[in-house]
N, C-alpha and C positions, 0 to 999 in steps of 0.2 A: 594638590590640596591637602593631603595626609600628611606632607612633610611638613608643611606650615604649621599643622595644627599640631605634630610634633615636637616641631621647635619650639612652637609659644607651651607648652604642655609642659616641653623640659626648661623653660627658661620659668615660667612659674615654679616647677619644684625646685632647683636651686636656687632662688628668691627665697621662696619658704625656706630651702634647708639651711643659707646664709642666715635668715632674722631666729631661725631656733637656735644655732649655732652660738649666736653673740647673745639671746637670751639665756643659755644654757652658761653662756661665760662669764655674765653679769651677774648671775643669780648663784654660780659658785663660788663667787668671789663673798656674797653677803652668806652664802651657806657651809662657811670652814668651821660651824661649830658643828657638824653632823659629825656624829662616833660611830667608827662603824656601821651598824647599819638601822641607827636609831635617833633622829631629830629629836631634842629636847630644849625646851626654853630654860628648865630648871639648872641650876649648877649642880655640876656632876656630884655622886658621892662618890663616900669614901670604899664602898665595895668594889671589885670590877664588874662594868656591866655584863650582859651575857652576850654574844655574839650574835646574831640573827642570820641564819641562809637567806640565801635571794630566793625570790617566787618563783621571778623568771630567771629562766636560764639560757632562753633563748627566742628571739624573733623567729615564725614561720620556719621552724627548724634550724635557721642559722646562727651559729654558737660565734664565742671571740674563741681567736684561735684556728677556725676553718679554713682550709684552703680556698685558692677563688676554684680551683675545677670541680671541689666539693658543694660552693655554694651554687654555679652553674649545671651539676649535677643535680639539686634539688628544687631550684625554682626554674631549670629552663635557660633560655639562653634571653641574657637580658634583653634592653630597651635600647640601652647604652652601655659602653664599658671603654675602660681607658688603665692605663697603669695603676693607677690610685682608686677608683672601685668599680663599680657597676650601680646600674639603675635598674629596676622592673618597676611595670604598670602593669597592676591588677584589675580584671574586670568591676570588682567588686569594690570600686572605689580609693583603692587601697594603693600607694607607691612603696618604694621599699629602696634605700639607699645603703648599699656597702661599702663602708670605704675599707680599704686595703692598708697596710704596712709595705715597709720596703722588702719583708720576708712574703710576700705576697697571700700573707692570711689575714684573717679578718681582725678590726680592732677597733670597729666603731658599726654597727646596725641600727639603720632608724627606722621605720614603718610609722607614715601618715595614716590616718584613715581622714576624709574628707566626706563632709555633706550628712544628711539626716539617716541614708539609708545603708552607712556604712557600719559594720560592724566592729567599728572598737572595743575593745577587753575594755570591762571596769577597771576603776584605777586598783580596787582590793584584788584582783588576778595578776596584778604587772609588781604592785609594791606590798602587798600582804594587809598585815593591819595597821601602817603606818597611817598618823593622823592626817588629813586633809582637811584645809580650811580654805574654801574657793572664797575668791574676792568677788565684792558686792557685783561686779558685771558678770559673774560664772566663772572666769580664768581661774584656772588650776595650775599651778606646776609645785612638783617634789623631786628631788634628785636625792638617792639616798645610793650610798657607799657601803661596797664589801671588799674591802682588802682582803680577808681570805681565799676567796675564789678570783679575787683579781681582776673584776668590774665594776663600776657603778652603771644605775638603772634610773633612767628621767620619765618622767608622767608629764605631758603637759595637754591642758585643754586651750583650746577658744572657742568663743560662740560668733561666730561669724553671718555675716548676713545670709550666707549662703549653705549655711547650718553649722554643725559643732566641728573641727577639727581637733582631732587628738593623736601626738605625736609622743613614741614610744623610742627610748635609747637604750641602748646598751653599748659601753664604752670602755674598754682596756684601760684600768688606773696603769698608766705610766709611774714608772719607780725611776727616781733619779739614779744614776750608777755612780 
């Protein structure tokens, strides 16, 4: 009975992590006017702007760049795992998806939190003081870019019937060579 409730558990999170995914790739497509690490509607001036550090630097301790025995030395021994990443289920409502590179370190961490009594970070702990303007239903998303440190960081909400979910990214900007 634990394996069923297993499978549908992980077949719901990779559902979810599929529609963030292509939400994540829809919404980068309309978001190539982000600089650095600061969304504006206005056209740019003629200064250069200033740079912004990321907030986060890291999901639950796992950074881009980690090993996977480093990121199974800090959360435990996942849920799942296969070549390409690992899965953990947190009591706390909480999933946690890493996918891997073919150098087998981290290049993409995403942490769901799911339901009313879950503890998601505000979006000002994940993106600082970038502007947020949720649509008329609550949905939230911002993906904002640091080529200096060499990630981008996604905020997204929904208000689901089954309460808010909010899914947090951190993702290695791939550089063409």
């Amino acid at each position: 009975m634990n394996r069923i409730i297993f499978r549908k558990v992980k077949l719901i999170f990779v559902l979810i992590l599929l529609f963030a995914a292509a939400a994540f790739q829809v919404m980068a497509q309309s978001d190539d006017k982000v600089e650095n690490a600061v969304a504006t509607s206005a056209e740019p001036s003629v200064q250069k702007p200033l740079v912004a550090s990321p907030v986060l630097t890291d999901l639950n301790g796992i950074s881009i760049g980690m090993t996977d025995d480093e990121v199974r030395e800090k959360l435990g021994k996942p849920a799942s795992s296969d070549a390409t990443g690992m899965l953990f289920i947190f009591d706390n409502g909480e999933t946690m998806q890493i996918g891997l590179g073919p150098d087998k370190k981290v290049s993409i961490a995403t942490a769901i939190y799911s339901g009313k009594d879950s503890n998601a970070p505000d979006a000002s702990k994940v993106l600082g003081s970038v502007e947020l303007q949720p649509e008329s239903d609550g949905k939230i998303y911002k993906r904002v870019r640091y080529p200096s440190a060499g990630y981008w960081v996604a905020y997204s909400r929904l208000n689901l019937a089954s309460g808010p979910m909010t899914t947090i990214t951190i993702q290695k900007i791939n550089v063409p060579k």
